[in-house]
DRENVO-626620 format. One record per atom (N, C-alpha, C, CB): residue number from 0; residue in one letter; chain; atom name; x, y, z. Coordinates in steps of 0.2 Angstrom, whole numbers. Glycine has a CB too. Layout:
// DRENVO-626620
<NUM,A,A,CA,<X,Y,Z>>
...
This chain:
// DRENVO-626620
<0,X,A,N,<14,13,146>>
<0,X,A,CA,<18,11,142>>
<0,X,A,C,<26,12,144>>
<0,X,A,CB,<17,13,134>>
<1,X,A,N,<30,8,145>>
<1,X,A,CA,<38,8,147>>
<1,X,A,C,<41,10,140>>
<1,X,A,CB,<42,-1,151>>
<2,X,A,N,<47,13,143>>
<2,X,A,CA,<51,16,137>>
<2,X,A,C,<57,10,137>>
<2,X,A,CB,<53,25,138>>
<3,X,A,N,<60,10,130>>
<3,X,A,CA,<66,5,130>>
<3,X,A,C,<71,9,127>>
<3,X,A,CB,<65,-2,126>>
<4,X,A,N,<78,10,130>>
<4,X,A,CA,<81,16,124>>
<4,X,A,C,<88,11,121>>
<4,X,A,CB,<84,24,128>>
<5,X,A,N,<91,13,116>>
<5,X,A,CA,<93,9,112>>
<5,X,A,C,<100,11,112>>
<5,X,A,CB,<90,9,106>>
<6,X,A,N,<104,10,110>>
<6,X,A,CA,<113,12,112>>
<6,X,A,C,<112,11,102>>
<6,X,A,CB,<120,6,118>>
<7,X,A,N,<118,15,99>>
<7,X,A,CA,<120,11,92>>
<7,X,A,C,<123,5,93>>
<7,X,A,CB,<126,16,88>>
<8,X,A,N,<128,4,99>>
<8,X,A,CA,<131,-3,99>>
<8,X,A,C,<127,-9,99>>
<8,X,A,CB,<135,-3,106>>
<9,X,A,N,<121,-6,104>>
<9,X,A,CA,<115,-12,108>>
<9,X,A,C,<110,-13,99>>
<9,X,A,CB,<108,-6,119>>
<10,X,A,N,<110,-7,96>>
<10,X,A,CA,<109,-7,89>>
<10,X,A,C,<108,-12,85>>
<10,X,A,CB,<113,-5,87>>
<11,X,A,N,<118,-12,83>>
<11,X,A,CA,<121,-17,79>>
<11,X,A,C,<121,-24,80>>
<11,X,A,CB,<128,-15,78>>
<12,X,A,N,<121,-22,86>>
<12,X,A,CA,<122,-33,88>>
<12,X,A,C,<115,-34,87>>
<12,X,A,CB,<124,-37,98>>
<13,X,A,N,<109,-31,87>>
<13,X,A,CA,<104,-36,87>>
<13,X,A,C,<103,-35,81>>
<13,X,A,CB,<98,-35,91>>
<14,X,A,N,<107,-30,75>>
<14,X,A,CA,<104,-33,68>>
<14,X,A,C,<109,-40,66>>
<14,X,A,CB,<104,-27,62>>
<15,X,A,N,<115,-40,70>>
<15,X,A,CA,<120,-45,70>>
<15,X,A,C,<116,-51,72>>
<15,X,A,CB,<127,-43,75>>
<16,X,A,N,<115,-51,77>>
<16,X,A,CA,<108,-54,80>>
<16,X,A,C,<105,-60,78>>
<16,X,A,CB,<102,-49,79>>
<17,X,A,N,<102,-53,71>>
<17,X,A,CA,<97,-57,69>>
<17,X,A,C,<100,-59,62>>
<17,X,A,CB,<91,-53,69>>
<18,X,A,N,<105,-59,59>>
<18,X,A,CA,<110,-61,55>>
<18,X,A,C,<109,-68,55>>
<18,X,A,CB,<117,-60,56>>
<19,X,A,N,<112,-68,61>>
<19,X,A,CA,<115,-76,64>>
<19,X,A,C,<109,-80,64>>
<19,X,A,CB,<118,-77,73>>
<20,X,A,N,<102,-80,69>>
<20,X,A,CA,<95,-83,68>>
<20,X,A,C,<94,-84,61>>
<20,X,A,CB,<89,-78,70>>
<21,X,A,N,<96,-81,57>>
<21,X,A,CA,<91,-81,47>>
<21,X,A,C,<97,-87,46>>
<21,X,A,CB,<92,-69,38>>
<22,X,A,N,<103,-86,47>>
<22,X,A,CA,<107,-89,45>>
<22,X,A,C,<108,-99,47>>
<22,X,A,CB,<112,-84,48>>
<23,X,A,N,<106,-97,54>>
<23,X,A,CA,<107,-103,59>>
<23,X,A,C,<99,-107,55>>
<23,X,A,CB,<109,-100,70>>
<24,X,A,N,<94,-103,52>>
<24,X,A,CA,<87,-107,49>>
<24,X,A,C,<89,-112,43>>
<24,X,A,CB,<81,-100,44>>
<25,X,A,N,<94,-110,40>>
<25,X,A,CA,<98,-114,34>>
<25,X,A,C,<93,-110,30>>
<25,X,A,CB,<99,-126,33>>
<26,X,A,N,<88,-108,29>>
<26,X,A,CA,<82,-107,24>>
<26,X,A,C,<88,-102,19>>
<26,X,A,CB,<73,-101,28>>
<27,X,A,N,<87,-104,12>>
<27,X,A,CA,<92,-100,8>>
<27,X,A,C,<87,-94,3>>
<27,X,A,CB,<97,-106,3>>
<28,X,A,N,<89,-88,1>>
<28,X,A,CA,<86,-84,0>>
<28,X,A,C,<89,-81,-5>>
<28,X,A,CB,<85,-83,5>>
<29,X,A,N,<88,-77,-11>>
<29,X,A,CA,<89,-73,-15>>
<29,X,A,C,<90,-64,-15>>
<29,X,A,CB,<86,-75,-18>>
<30,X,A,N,<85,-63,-10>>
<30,X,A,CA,<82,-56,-12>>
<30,X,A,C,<82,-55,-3>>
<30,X,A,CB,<73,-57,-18>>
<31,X,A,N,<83,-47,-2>>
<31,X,A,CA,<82,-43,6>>
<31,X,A,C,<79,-37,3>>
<31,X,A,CB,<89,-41,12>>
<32,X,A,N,<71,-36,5>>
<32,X,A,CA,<69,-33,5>>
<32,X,A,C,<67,-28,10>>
<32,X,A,CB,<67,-35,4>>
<33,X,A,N,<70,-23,12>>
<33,X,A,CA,<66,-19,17>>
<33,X,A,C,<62,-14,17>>
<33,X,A,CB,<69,-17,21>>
<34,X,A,N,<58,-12,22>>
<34,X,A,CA,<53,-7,22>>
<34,X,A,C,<56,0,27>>
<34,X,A,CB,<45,-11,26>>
<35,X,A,N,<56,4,20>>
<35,X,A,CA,<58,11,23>>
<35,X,A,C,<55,15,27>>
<35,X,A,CB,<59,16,19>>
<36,X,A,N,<56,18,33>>
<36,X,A,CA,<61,19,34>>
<36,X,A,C,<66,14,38>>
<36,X,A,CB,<60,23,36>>
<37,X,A,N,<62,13,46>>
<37,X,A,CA,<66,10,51>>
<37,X,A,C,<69,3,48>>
<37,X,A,CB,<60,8,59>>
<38,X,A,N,<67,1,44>>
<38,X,A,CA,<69,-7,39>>
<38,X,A,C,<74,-4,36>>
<38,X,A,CB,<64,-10,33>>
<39,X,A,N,<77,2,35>>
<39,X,A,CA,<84,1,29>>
<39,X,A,C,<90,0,34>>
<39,X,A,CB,<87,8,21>>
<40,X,A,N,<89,1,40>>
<40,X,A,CA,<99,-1,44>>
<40,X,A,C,<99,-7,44>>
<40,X,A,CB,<101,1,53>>
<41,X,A,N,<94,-11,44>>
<41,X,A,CA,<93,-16,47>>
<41,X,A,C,<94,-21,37>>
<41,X,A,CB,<85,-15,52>>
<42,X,A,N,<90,-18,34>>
<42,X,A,CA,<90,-22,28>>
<42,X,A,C,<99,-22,24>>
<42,X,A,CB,<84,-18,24>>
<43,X,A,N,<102,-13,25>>
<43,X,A,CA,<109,-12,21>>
<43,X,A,C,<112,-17,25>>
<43,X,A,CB,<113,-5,22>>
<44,X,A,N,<112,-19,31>>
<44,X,A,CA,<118,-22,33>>
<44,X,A,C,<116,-30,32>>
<44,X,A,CB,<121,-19,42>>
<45,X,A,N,<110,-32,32>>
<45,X,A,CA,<110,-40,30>>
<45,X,A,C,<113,-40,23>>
<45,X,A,CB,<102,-43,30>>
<46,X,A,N,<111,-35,21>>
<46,X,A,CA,<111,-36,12>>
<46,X,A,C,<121,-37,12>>
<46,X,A,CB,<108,-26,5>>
<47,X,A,N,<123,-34,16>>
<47,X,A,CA,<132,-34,16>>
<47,X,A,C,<132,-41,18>>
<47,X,A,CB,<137,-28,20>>
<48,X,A,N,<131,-43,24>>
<48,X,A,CA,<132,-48,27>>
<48,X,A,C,<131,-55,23>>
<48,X,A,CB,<129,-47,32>>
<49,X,A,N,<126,-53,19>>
<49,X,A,CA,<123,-59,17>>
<49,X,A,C,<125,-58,10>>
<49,X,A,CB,<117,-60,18>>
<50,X,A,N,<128,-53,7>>
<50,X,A,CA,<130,-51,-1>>
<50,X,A,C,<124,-54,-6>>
<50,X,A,CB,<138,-55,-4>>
<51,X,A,N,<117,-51,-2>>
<51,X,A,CA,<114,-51,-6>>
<51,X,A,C,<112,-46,-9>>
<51,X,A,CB,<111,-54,-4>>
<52,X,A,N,<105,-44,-14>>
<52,X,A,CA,<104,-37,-17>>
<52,X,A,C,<97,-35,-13>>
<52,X,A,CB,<103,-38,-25>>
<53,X,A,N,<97,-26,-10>>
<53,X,A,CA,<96,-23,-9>>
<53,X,A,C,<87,-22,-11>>
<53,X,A,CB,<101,-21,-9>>
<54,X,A,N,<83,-23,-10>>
<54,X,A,CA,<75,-18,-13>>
<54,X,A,C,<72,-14,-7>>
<54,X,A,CB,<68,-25,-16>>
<55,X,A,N,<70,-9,-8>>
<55,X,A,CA,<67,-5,-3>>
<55,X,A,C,<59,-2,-3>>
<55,X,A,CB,<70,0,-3>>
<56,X,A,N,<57,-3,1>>
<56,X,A,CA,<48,-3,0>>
<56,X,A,C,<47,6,6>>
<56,X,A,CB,<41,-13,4>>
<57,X,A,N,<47,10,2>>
<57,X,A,CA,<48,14,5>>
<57,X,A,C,<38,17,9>>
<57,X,A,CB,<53,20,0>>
<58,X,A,N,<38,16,15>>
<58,X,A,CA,<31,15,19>>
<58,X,A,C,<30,21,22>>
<58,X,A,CB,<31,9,26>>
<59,X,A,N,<23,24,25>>
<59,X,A,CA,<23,28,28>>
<59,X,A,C,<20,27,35>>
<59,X,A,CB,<21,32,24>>
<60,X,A,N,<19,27,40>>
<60,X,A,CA,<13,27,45>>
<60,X,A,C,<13,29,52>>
<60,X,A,CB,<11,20,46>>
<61,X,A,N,<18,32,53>>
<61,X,A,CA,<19,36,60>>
<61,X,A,C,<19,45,59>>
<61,X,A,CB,<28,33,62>>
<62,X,A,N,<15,48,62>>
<62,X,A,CA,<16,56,60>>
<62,X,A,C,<15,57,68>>
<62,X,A,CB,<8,60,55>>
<63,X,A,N,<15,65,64>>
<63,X,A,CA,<10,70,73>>
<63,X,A,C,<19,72,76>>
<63,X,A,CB,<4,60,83>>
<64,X,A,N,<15,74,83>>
<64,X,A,CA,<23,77,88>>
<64,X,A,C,<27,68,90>>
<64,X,A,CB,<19,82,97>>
<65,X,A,N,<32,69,90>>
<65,X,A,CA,<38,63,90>>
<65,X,A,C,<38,55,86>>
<65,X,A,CB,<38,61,96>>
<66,X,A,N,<33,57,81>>
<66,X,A,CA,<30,54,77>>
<66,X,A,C,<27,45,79>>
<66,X,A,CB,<36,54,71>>
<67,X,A,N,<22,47,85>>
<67,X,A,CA,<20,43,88>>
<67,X,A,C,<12,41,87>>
<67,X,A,CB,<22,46,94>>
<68,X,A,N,<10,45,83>>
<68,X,A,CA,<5,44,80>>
<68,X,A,C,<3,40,73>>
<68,X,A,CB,<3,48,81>>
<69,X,A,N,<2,32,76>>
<69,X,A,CA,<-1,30,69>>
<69,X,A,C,<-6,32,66>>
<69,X,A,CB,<-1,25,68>>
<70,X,A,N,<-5,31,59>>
<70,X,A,CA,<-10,32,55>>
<70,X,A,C,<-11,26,50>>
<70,X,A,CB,<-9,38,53>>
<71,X,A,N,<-15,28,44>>
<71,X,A,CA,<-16,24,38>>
<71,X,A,C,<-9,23,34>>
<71,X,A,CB,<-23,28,33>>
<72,X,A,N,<-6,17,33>>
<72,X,A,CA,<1,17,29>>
<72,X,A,C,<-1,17,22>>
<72,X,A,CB,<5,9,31>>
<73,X,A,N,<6,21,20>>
<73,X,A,CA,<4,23,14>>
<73,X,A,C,<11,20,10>>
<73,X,A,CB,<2,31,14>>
<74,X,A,N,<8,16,6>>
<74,X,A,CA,<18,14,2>>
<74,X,A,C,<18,19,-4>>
<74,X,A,CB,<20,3,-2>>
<75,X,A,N,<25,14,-8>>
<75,X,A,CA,<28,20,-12>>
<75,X,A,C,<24,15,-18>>
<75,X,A,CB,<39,23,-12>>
<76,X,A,N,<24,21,-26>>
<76,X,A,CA,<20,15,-29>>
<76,X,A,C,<24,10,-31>>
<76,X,A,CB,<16,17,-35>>
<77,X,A,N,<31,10,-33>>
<77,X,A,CA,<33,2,-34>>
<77,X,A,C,<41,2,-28>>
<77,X,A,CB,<35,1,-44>>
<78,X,A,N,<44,-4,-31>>
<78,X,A,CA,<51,-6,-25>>
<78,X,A,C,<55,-1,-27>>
<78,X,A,CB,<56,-14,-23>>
<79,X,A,N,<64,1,-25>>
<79,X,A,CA,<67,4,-27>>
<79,X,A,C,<73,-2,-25>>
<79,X,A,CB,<65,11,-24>>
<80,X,A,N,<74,-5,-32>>
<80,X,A,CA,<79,-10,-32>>
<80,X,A,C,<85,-10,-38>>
<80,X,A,CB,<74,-16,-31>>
<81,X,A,N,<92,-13,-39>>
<81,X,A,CA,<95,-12,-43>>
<81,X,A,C,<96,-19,-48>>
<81,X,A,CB,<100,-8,-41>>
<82,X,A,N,<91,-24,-46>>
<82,X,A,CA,<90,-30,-50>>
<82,X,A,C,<85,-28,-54>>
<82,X,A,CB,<89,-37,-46>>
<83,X,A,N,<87,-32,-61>>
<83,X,A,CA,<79,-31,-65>>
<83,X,A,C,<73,-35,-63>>
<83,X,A,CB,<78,-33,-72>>
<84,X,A,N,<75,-39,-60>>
<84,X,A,CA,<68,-42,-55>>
<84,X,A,C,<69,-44,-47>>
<84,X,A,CB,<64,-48,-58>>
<85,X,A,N,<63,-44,-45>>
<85,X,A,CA,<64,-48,-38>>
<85,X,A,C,<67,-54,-38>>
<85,X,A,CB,<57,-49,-33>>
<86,X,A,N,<69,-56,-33>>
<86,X,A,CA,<72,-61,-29>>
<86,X,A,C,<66,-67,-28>>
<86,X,A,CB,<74,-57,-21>>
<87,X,A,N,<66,-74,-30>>
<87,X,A,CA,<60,-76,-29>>
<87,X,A,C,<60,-79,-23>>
<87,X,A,CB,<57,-79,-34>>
<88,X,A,N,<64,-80,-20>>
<88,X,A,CA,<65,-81,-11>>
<88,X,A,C,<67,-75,-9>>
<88,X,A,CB,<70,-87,-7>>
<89,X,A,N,<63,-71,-4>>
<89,X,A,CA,<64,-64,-4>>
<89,X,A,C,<62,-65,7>>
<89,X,A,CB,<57,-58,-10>>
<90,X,A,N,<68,-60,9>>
<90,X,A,CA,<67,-59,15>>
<90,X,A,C,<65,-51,16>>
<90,X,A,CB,<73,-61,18>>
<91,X,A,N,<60,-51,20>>
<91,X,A,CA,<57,-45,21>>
<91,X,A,C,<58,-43,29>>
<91,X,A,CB,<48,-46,20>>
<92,X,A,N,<63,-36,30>>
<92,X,A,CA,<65,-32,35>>
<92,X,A,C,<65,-26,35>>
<92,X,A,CB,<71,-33,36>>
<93,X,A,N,<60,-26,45>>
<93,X,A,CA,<59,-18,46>>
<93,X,A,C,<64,-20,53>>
<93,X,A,CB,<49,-14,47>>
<94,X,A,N,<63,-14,57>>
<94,X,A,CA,<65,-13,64>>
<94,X,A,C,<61,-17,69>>
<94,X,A,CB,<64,-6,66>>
<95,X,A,N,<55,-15,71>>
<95,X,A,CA,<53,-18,75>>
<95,X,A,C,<44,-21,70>>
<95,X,A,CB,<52,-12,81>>
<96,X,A,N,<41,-24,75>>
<96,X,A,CA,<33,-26,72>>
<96,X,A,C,<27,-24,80>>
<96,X,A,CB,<33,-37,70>>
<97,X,A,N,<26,-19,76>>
<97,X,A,CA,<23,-16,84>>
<97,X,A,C,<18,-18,83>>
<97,X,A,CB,<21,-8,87>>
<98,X,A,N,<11,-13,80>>
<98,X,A,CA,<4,-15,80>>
<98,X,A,C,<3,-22,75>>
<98,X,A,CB,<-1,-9,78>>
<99,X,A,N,<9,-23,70>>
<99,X,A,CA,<10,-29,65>>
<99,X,A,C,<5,-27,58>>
<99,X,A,CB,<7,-36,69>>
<100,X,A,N,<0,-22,61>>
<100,X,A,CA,<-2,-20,53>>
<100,X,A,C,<2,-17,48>>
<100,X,A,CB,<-8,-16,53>>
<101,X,A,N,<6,-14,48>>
<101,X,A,CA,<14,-14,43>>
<101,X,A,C,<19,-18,41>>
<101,X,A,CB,<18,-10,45>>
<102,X,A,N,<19,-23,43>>
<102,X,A,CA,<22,-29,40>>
<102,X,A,C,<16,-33,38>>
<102,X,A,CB,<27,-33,47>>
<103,X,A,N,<12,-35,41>>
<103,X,A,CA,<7,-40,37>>
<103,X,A,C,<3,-35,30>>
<103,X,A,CB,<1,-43,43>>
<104,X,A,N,<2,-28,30>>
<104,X,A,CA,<2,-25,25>>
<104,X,A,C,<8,-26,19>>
<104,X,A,CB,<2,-18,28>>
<105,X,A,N,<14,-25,20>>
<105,X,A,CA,<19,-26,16>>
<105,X,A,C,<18,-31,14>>
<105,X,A,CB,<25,-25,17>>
<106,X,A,N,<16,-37,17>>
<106,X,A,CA,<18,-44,19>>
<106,X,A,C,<12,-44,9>>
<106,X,A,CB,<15,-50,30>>
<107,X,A,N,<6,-42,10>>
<107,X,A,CA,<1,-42,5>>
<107,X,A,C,<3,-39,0>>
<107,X,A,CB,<-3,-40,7>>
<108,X,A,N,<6,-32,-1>>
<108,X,A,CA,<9,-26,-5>>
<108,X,A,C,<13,-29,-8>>
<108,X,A,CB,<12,-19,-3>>
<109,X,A,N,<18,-34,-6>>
<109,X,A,CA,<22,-36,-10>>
<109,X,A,C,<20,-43,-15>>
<109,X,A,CB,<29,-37,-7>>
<110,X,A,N,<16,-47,-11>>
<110,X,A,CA,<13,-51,-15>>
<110,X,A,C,<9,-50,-19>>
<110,X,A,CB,<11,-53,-13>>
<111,X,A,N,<5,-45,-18>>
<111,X,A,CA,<0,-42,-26>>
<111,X,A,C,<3,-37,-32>>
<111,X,A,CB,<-7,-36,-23>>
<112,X,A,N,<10,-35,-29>>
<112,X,A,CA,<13,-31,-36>>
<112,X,A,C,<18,-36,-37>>
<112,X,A,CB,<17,-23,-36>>
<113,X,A,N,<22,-39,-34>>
<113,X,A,CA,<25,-43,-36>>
<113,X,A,C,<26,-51,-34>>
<113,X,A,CB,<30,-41,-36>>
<114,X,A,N,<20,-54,-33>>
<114,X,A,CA,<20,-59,-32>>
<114,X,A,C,<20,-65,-37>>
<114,X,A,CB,<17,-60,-29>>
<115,X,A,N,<21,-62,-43>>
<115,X,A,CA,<21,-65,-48>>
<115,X,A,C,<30,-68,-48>>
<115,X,A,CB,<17,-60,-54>>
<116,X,A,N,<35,-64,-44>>
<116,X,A,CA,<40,-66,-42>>
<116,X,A,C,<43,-71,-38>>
<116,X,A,CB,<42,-62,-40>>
<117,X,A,N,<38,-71,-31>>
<117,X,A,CA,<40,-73,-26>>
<117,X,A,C,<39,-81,-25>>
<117,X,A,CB,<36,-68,-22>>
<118,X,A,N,<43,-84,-23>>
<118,X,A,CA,<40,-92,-22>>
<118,X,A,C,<40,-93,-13>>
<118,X,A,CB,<45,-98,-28>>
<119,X,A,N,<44,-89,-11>>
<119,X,A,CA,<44,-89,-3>>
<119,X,A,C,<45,-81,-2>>
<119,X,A,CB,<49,-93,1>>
<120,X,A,N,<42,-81,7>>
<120,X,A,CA,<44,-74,8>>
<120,X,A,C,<42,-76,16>>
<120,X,A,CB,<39,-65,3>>
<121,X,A,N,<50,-73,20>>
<121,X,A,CA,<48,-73,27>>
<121,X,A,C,<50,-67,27>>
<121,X,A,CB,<50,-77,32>>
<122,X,A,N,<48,-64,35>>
<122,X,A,CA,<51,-59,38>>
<122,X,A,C,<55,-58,44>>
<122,X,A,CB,<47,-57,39>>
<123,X,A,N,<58,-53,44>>
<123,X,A,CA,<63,-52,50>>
<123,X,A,C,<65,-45,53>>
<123,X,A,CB,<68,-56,48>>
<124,X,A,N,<64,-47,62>>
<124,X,A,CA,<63,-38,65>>
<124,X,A,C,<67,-40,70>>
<124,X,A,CB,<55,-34,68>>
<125,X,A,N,<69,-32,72>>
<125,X,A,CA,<74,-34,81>>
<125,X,A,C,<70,-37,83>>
<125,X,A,CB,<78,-28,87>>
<126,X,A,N,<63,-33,84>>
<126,X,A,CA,<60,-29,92>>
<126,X,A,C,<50,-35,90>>
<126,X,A,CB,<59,-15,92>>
<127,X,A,N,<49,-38,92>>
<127,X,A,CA,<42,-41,90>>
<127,X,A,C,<37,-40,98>>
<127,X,A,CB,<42,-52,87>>
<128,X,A,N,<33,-36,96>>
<128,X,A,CA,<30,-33,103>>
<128,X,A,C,<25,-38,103>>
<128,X,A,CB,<26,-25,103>>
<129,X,A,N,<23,-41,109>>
<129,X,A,CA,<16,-43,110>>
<129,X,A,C,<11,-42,109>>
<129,X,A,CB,<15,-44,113>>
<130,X,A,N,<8,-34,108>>
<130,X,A,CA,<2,-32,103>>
<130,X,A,C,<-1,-35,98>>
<130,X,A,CB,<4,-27,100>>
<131,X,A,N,<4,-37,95>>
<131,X,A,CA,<6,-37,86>>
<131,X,A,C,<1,-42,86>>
<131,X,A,CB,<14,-41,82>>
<132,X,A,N,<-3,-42,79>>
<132,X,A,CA,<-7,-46,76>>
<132,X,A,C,<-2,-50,72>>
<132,X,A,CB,<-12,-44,72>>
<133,X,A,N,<3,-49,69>>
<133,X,A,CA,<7,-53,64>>
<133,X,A,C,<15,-52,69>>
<133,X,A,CB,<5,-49,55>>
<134,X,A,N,<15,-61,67>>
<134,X,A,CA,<21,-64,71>>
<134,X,A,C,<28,-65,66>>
<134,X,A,CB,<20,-73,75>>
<135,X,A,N,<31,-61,66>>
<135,X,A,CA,<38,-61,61>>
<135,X,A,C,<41,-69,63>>
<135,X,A,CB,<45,-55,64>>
<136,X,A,N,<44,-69,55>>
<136,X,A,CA,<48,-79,56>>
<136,X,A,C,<54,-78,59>>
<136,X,A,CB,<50,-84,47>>
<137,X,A,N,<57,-71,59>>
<137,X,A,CA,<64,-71,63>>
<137,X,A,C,<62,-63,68>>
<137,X,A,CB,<73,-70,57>>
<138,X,A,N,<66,-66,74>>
<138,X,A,CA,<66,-59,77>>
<138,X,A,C,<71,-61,84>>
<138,X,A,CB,<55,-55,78>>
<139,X,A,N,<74,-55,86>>
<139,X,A,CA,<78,-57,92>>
<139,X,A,C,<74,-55,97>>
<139,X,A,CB,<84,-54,91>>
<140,X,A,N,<71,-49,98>>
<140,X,A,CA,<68,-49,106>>
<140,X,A,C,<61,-50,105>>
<140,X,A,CB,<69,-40,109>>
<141,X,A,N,<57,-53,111>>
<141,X,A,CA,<50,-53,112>>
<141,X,A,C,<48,-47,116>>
<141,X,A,CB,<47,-59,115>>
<142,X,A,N,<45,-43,115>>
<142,X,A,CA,<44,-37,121>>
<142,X,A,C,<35,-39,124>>
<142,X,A,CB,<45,-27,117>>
<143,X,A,N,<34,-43,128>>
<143,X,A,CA,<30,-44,133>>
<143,X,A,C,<26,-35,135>>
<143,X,A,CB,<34,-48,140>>
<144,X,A,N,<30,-32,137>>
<144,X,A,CA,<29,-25,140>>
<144,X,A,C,<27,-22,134>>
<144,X,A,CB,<36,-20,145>>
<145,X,A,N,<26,-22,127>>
<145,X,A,CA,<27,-17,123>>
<145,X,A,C,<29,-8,122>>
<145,X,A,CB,<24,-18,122>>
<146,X,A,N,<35,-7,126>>
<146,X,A,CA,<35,-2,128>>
<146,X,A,C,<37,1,122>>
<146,X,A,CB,<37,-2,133>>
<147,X,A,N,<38,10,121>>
<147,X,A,CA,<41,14,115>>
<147,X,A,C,<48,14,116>>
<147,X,A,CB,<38,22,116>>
<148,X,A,N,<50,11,111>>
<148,X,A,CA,<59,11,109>>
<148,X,A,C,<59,15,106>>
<148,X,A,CB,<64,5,105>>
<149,X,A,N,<66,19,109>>
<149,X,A,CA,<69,26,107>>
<149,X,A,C,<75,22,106>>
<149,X,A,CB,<68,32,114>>
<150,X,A,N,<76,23,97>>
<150,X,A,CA,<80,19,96>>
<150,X,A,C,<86,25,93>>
<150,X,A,CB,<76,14,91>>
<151,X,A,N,<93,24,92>>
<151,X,A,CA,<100,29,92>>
<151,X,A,C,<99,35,84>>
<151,X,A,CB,<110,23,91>>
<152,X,A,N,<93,35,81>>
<152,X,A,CA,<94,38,77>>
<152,X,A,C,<89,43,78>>
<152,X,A,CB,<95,36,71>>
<153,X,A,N,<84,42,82>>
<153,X,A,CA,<81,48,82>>
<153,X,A,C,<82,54,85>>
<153,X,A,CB,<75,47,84>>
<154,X,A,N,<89,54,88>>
<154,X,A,CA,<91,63,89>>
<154,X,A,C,<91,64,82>>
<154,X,A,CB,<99,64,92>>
<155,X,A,N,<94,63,79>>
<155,X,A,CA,<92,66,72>>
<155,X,A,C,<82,69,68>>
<155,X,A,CB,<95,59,68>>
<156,X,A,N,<79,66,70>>
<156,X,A,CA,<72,68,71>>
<156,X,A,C,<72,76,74>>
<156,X,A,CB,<68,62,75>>
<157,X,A,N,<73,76,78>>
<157,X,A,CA,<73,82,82>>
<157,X,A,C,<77,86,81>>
<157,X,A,CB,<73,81,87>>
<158,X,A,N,<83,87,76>>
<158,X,A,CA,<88,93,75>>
<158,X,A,C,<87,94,68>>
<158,X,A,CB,<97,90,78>>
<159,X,A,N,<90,99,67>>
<159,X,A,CA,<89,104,59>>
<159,X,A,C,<96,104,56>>
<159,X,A,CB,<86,113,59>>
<160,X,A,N,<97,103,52>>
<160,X,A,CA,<103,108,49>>
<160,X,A,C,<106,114,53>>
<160,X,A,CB,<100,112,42>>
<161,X,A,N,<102,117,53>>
<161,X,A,CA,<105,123,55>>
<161,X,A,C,<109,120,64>>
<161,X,A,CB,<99,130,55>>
<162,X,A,N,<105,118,65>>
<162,X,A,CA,<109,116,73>>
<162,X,A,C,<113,109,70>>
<162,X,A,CB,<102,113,82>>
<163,X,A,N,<116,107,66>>
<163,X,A,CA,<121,103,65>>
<163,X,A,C,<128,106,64>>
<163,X,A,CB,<119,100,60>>
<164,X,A,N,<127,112,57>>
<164,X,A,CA,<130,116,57>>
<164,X,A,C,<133,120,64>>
<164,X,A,CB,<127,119,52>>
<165,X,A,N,<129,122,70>>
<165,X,A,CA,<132,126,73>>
<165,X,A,C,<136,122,77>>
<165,X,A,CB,<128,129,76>>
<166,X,A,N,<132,118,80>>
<166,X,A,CA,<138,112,82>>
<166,X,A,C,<143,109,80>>
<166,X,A,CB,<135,108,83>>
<167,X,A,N,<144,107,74>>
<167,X,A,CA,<149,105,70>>
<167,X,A,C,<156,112,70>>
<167,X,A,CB,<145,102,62>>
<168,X,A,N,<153,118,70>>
<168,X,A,CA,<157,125,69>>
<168,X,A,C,<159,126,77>>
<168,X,A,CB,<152,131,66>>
<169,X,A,N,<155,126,81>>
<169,X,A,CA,<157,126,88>>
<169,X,A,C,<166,124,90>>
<169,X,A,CB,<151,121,93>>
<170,X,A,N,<170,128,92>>
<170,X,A,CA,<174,124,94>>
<170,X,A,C,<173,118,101>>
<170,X,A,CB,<178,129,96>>
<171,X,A,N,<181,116,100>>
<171,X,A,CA,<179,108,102>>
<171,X,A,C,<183,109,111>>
<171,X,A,CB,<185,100,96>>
């Protein structure tokens, strides 16, 4: 497996990216939904862009050393949104769609607790790996190679408080 590493700049444009693609569909939508974690940079800044309202399905499925190991996804039991209800055209956004069973999972999670909301729902990722069982309706890159993206926030995975503080105290 090829590694792909991510800049913040190289970041932003592909959620900019992917802005433009949802945008350039005409498909009109009420509701951005994203799946926590790798889904809220991606979901905060459509929601600004698009002034729309925020919901968050906070997911679990990556553990182990560099949190490379999947496992059984585990969601939160309901969304963490500030409308009193969903959106009934709702767009669903994570980061990437690797193995695709976490997006087509959510894709189901949100239809059985709240599909009593929903009258459409597509999805939308930077990164859509050719692995995937499930094919996002928007996405900016295909990755043929499926390689591991080492994407600009996981230095943060690896450092503590305490080595923030020292560094931040360190003179400059």
């Amino acid at each position: 497996m090829s590694d792909l590493y991510v800049s913040w700049p190289d970041y932003h444009r592909l959620i900019e990216q992917l802005a433009v693609k949802v945008y350039e569909s005409d498909w009109e939508f009420n509701q951005i939904v994203c799946i926590a974690r790798g889904g809220l940079r991606v979901g905060d800044l459509l929601s600004r862009v698009f002034d729309l309202p925020l919901a968050i399905l906070s997911t679990a499925s990556y553990h182990g050393p560099g949190g490379r190991s999947r496992g059984a996804i585990t969601f939160s039991r309901d969304l963490a949104m500030t409308t009193p209800n969903l959106g009934s055209h709702v767009l669903l956004v994570d980061d990437l769609v690797d193995s695709g069973v976490s997006l087509k999972r959510s894709v189901e999670w949100l239809n059985h607790n709240y599909g009593f909301y929903i009258d459409e729902m597509r999805t939308g990722v930077l990164w859509y790996k050719a692995c995937s069982i499930f094919q996002p309706d928007y996405y900016v890159d295909y990755l043929e190679d499926n390689p591991w993206i080492h994407q600009p926030f996981e230095y943060y995975e690896n450092t503590t408080a305490e080595e923030l503080a020292a560094k931040l105290s360190a003179p400059a």
